[in-house]
C-alpha positions in Angstrom: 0.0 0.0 0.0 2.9 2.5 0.9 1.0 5.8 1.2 3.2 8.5 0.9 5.0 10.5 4.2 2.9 13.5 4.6 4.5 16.9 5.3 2.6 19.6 6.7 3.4 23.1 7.3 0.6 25.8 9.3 1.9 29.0 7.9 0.8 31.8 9.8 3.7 35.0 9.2 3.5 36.4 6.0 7.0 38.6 5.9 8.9 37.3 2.9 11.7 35.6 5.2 9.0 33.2 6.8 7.2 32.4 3.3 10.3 31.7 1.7 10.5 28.7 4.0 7.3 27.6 3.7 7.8 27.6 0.1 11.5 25.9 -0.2 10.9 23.8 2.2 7.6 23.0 1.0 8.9 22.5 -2.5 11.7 20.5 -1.5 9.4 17.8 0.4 7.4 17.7 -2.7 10.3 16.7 -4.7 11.1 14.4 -2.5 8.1 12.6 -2.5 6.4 13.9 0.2 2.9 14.7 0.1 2.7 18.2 1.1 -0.2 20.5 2.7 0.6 24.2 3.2 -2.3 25.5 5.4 -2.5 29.2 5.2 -3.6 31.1 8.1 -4.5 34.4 9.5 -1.7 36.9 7.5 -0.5 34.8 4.9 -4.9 34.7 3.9 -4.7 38.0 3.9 -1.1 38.9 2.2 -2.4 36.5 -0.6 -6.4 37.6 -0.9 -4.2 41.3 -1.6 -1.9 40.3 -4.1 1.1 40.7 -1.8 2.4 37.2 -1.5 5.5 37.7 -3.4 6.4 41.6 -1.9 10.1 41.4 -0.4 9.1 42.7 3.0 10.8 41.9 6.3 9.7 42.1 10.2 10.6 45.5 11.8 13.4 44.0 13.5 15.2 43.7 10.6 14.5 47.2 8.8 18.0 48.2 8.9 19.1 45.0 7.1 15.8 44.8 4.5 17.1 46.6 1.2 20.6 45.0 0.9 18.8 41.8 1.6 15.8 42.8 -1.2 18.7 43.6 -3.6 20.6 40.3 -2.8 17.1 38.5 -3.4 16.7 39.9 -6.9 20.4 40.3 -8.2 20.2 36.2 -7.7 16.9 35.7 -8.8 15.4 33.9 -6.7 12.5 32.3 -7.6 9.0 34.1 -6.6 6.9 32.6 -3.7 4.0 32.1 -5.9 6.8 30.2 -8.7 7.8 28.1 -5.9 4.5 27.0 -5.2 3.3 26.4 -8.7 6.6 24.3 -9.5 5.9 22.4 -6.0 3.0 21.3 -7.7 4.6 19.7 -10.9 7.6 17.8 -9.4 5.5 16.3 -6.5 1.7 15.9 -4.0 2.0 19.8 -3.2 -1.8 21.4 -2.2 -1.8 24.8 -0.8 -4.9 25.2 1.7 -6.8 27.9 3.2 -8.5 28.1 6.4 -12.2 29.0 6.2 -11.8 30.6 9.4 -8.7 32.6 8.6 -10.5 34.1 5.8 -13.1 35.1 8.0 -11.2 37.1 10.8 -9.4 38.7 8.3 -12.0 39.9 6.3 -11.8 38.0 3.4 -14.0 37.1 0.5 -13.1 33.3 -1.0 -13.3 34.6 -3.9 -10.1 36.8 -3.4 -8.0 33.8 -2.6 -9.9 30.9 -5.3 -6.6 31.3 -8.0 -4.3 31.0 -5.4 -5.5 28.0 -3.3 -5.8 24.7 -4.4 -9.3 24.5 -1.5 -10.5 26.0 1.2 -11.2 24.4 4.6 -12.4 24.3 7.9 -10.2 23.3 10.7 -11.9 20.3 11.7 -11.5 19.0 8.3 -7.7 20.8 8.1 -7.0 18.8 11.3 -8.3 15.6 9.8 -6.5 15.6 6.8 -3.2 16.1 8.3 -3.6 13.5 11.3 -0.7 11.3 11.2 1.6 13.3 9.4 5.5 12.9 9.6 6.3 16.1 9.7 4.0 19.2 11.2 5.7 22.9 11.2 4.0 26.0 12.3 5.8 28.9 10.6 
């Protein structure tokens, strides 16, 4: 039977820095044959439902830092968060959730977040799905 290892990853911060990991590290687990659920919650909802999920912006603490990182960023070309997501999704299981609730708080319409999301769900059925997995991060 052999079902794949599931990797799950509750991503919550929406600054670049933190969705850069939830998309490498999401990606890589999807090439690796993992099959992969990012759940997005509360600001990355909300950074996505606005069209923002790609901006280079960083948490206050590192405002000083921010525009020589930004430039690094683009001089190498590093891939966009919404790139790494779609090529998650053609080298491996990769499904990018949102949480009904999330959408809610933040004021959001499910329409605003439909192209983005591979399905929205509730967290009783979020919870469900990822019972059992081998790997759970909350970023």
């Amino acid at each position: 039977m052999g079902a794949k290892p599931q990797f799950v990853i509750y991503a919550h911060n929406a600054t670049y820095d933190k969705l850069h990991q939830v998309a490498t590290l999401g990606l890589t687990a999807a090439a690796m044959g993992k099959d992969v659920m990012v759940v997005l919650l509360f600001w990355t909802i909300k950074k996505l439902a606005e069209g923002r999920i790609n901006e280079l912006d960083f948490p206050p603490e590192y405002a000083a830092q921010a525009p020589e990182v930004a430039r690094l960023i683009r001089e190498r070309k590093v891939p966009l968060i919404s790139e790494m997501f779609e090529e998650a999704r053609h080298v491996g299981q990769f499904k990018l959730v949102a949480c009904s609730a999330g959408l809610e708080y933040m004021g959001v319409d499910a329409k605003a977040v439909t192209q983005g999301v591979d399905e929205v769900m509730g967290l009783p059925a979020i919870i469900s799905a990822c019972s059992g997995a081998e790997t759970t991060l909350f970023i």
